[in-house]
C-alpha positions in Angstrom: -13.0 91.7 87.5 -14.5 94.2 90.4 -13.5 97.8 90.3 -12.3 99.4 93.6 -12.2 103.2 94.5 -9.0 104.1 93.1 -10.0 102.7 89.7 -12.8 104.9 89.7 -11.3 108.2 91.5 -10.1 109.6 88.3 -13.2 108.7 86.0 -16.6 110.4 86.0 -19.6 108.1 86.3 -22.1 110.1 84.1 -23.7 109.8 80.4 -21.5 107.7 78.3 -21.4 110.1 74.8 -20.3 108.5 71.9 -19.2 110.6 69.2 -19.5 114.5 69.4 -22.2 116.3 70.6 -23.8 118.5 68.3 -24.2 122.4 69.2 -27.7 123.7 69.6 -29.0 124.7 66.3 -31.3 127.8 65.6 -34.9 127.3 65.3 -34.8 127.8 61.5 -32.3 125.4 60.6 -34.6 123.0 63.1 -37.4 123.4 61.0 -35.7 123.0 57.6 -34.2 119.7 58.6 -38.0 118.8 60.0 -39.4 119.5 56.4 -36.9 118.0 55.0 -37.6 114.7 56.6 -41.5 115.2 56.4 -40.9 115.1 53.0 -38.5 112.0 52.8 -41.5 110.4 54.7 -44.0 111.3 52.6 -41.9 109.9 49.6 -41.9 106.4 51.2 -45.5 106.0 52.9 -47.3 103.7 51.1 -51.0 105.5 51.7 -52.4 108.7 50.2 -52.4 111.8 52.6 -56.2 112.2 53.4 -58.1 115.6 53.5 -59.8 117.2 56.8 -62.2 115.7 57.9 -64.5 115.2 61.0 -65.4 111.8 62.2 -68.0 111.9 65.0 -68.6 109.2 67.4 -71.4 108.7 69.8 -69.4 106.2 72.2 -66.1 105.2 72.5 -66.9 101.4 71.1 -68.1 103.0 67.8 -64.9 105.1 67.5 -62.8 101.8 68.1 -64.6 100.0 65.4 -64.5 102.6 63.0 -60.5 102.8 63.6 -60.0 98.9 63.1 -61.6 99.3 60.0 -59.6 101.9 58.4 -56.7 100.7 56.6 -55.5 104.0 56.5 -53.3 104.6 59.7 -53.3 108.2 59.2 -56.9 108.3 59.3 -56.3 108.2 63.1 
């Protein structure tokens, strides 16, 4: 069924929102609910987190084969 002009007049044709939006929160409740979640991740990730290293490369094909052959995705 088409819409003409005076269905629309009184409606704004924007951003649907569903729900309410939520206020801007202050930077440390942002990085409370960000450790929070880091945390819920780590919980659930089935691989070890690795320690610093440094993996040098002479050329880009060597890098690429050393990455397929991690199982590791965090590796990378």
């Amino acid at each position: 069924m088409p819409c003409d002009a005076r269905q629309l007049a009184g409606m704004e044709l924007g951003t649907k929102v569903v729900g309410n939006r939520r206020r801007a929160a202050d930077p440390a409740s942002c990085h409370r609910r960000a450790l929070a979640l880091m945390r819920g991740a780590e919980k659930i990730c089935p691989f070890p987190r690795p320690r610093g290293f440094v993996f040098k490369a002479r050329t880009w094909e060597e890098y690429e084969a050393w990455k397929k052959a991690q199982p590791n995705p965090r590796l990378w």
